[in-house]
C-alpha positions in Angstrom: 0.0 0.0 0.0 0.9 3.4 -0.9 1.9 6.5 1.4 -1.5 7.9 -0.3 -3.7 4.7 -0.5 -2.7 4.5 3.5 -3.6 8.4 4.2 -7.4 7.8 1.3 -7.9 4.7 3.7 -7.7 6.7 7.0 -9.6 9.9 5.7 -13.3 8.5 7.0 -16.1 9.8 9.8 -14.3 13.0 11.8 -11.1 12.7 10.1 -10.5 15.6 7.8 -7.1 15.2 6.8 -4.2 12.6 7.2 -0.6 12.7 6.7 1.4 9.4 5.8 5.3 9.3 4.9 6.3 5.5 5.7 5.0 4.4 9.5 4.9 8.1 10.4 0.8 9.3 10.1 -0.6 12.2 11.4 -4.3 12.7 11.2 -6.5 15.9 12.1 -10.6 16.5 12.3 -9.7 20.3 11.9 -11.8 22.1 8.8 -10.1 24.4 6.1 -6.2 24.6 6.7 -6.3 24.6 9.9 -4.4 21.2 9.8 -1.5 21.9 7.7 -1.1 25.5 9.3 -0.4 24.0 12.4 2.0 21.6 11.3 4.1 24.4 10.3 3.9 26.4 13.1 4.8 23.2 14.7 8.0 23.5 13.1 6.9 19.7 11.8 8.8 18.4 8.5 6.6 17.2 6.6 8.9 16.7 3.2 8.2 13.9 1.2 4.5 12.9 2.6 1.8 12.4 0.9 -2.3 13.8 1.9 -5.5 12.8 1.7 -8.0 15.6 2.7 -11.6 16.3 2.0 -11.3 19.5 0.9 -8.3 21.1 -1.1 -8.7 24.3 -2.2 -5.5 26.6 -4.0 -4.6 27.8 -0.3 -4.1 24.3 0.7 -2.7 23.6 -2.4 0.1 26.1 -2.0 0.6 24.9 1.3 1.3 21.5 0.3 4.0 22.8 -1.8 5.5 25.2 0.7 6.1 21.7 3.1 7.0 19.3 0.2 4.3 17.0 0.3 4.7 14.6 -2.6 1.3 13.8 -3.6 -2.4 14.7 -2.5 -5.9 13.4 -2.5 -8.6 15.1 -2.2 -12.0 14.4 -2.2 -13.3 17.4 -3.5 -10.4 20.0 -5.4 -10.8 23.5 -6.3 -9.9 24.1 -10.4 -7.4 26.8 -9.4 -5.8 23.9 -6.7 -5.6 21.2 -9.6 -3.7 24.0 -11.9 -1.4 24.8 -8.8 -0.6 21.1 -7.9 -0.4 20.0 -11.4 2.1 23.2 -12.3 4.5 22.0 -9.3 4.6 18.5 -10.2 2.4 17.2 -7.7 0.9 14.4 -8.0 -3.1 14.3 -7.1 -6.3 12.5 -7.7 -9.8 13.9 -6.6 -13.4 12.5 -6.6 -15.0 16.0 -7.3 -13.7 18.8 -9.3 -15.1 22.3 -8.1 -14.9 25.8 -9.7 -14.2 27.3 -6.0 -14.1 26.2 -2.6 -17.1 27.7 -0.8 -17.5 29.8 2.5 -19.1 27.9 5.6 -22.2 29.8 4.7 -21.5 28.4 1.4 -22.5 31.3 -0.4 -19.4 32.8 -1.7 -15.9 31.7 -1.9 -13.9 30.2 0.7 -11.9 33.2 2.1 -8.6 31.8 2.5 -9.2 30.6 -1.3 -9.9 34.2 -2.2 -6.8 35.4 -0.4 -4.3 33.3 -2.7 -6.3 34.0 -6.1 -4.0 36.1 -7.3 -0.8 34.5 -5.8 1.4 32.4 -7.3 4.5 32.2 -5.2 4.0 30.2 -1.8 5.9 31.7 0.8 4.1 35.2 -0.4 0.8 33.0 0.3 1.6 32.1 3.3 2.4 35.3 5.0 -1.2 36.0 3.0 -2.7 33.3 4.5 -1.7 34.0 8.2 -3.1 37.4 8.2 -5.9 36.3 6.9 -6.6 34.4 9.8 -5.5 36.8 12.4 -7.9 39.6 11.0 -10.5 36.6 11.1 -9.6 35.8 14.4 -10.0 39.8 15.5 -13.5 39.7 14.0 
């Protein structure tokens, strides 16, 4: 079985993410990217695993490059995240394609999604992404 297959296997009932490299997996119930931003404040080296998530939007997406994760399932990925993770070499599968990750009132676009729109470089989405959240988190 495959770093991936492992993590597709484990992605069921509360799980919402999972990260597999080799006997090492890490799993997380967290919505959004919640999961992988905490692995990276973490400090966590994540180089060279591979994700299954419900959800993968470009944020995500640019995430999963920023850490080095290999290859990523999702089961529903944004058209803007399949460009990103396609254009880095990325390997990924998905179940549903989407045009845009939606809000949690799911009528508009995710926000961290429309944060990274018009980003292309990682580390510059980031820094996007974190203040993001902390004018979120200010309400």
């Amino acid at each position: 079985m495959t770093d991936l297959e492992k993590a597709k296997s484990l992605l069921k009932g509360d799980v919402t993410c999972v990260f597999v490299k080799g006997d090492e997996v890490i799993t997380s119930t967290k919505s959004g990217i919640a999961p992988v931003m905490e692995l990276i404040e973490q400090g966590k080296n994540l180089n060279g695993f591979s994700v299954a998530d419900k959800i993968v939007g470009k944020a995500a997406a640019m995430l999963f490059k920023k850490v080095g994760i290999i290859s990523v399932f999702a089961k529903v990925l944004s058209v803007s995240a399949e460009e990103y993770l396609k254009d880095h070499g990325i390997k990924f599968s998905r179940v549903l394609p989407t045009n845009y990750i939606l809000n949690q009132k799911e009528n508009g676009m995710c926000p961290m999604e429309e944060t990274v729109k018009d980003i292309s470089d990682y580390e510059e989405a980031y820094v996007a992404l974190k203040e993001k959240i902390r004018s979120l988190k200010e309400g």
